[in-house]
C-alpha positions, 0 to 999 in steps of 0.5 A: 500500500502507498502511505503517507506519514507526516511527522518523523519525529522520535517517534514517526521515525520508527514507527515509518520505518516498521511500516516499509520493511513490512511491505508498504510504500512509504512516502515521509514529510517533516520539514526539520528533517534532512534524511529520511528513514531507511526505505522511506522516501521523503517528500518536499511537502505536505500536499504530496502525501495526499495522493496516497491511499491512507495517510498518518499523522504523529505530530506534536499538537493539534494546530499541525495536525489540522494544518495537515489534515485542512490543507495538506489533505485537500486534494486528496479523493474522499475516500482518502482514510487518515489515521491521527496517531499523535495526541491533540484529543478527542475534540479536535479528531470528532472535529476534522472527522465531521469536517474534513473532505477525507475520512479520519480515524485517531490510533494514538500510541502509549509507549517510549521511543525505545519502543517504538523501535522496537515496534512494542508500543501499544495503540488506541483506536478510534473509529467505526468497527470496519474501519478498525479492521481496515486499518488494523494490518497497518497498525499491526506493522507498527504497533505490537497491541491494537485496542479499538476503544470505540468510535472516533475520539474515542482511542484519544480519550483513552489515551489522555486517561493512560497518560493521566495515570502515566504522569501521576505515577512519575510524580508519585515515584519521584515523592517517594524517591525524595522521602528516601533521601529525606530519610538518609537512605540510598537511593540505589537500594530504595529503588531495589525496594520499590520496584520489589514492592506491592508499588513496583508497576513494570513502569517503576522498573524500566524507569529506574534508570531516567530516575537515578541516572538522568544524564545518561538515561535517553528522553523516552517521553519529555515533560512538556509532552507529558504536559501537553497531554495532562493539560488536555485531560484536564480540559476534557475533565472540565468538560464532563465536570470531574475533579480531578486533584492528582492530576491536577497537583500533577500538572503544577508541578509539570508547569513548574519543571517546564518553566525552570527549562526541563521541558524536553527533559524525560519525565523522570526529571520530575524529581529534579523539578520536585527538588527545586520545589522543595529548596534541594536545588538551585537554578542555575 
């Protein structure tokens, strides 16, 4: 199948390449990129991605992922299918599906850039039962788990809920963390603790390393990511009147590691930020 893929960021990059050693034909477009990935063929603009038979977007924000679906996507026939796989919400995707002039599915994605490498990485999807079906064998060359949460928006909204907990289990390892060292105890020999312990969620074991060594740990997912999404599930959240104080709590703290320039520090760093709330550190 010809695809087109915009967005070849930490993530897209893997995730297109995993879909040209599967067979397709993959056409790639992001402007801050000079090379492509292996077997895919980059293209000057966004609108040449239009004349493939399905189209995907992993960019960063909901103001791309319109540009691209309104204007990139205008020349495309109407039964042209695009797959939102980064994070904008579920508003935006309902939006563009009862707007735009091709169809549109979302099948955003939990998992690291490791992951996505790997092609480990779990998606959730959005999208009538036979679209989901149309789409699965593409899914499946990226992604090692495919979940149809319901109709559109509705893989968005799951997201927004994994990473809601996702964001609020960092903070909640980093406090913990911070109590050990309040305490005097090793923070080597804690962890150990921790990941043995009723708390120890397979996250607390393969963030041991982002926690206790950040400075040669890789950014799996940096804060202000992290806190684009918490801020979206927070707007959704107040839609539907729910109180959500974790998160809420969660994204102050997310606003303050962003502001002190941690922002595309991976979210373990958290605890960095956490220790400056608390006076452990200076800014530099």
């Amino acid at each position: 199948m010809l695809i087109g893929f915009a967005g070849l960021g930490r993530m897209g990059r893997p995730m297109a390449s995993h879909l040209a050693w599967a067979g397709h034909t993959v056409l790639g477009y992001d402007p801050l990129l000079e090379h492509a990935p292996e077997r895919v063929t980059l293209v000057g603009s966004m609108t040449e991605l239009a004349k493939a038979q399905l189209t995907i977007s992993m960019l960063p924000d909901g103001a791309t992922t319109r540009a691209f679906v309104e204007d990139g996507l205008s020349s495309a026939t109407p039964d042209h299918l695009h797959i939102v796989m980064g994070t904008v919400g579920p508003d935006l995707v309902r939006e563009l599906a009862g707007t735009a002039t091709v169809k549109v599915v979302d099948a955003p994605v939990s998992g690291s850039v490791s992951m996505a490498e790997a092609g480990t990485i779990t998606t959730m999807v959005g999208a009538s039962p036979e679209q989901f079906e149309q789409i699965r064998p593409v899914l499946e060359a990226m992604t090692a788990a495919q979940f149809h949460c319901g109709p559109v928006g509705a893989g968005s909204t799951a997201k927004l809920a994994v990473n809601a907990v996702l964001a609020a289990l960092s903070q909640g390892v980093a406090e913990g963390l911070l109590i050990a060292e309040a305490g005097g105890l090793d923070l080597t020999s804690f962890y150990g603790v921790l990941r043995n312990s009723a708390a120890g969620a397979p996250y607390v074991g393969y963030k041991e390393g982002a926690f206790l060594s950040p400075d040669t740990a890789d950014v799996a997912a940096p804060i202000a990511l992290i806190r684009k999404d918490v801020a979206l599930a927070l707007d959704l959240a107040r839609k539907c009147r729910l109180s959500l104080p974790a998160s809420e709590a969660v994204f102050a703290v997310l606003d303050d590691a962003t502001a002190t320039g941690l922002g595309q520090e991976d979210m373990a760093q958290v605890l960095t930020a956490l220790r400056l709330r608390n006076g452990m550190l200076r800014t530099s």
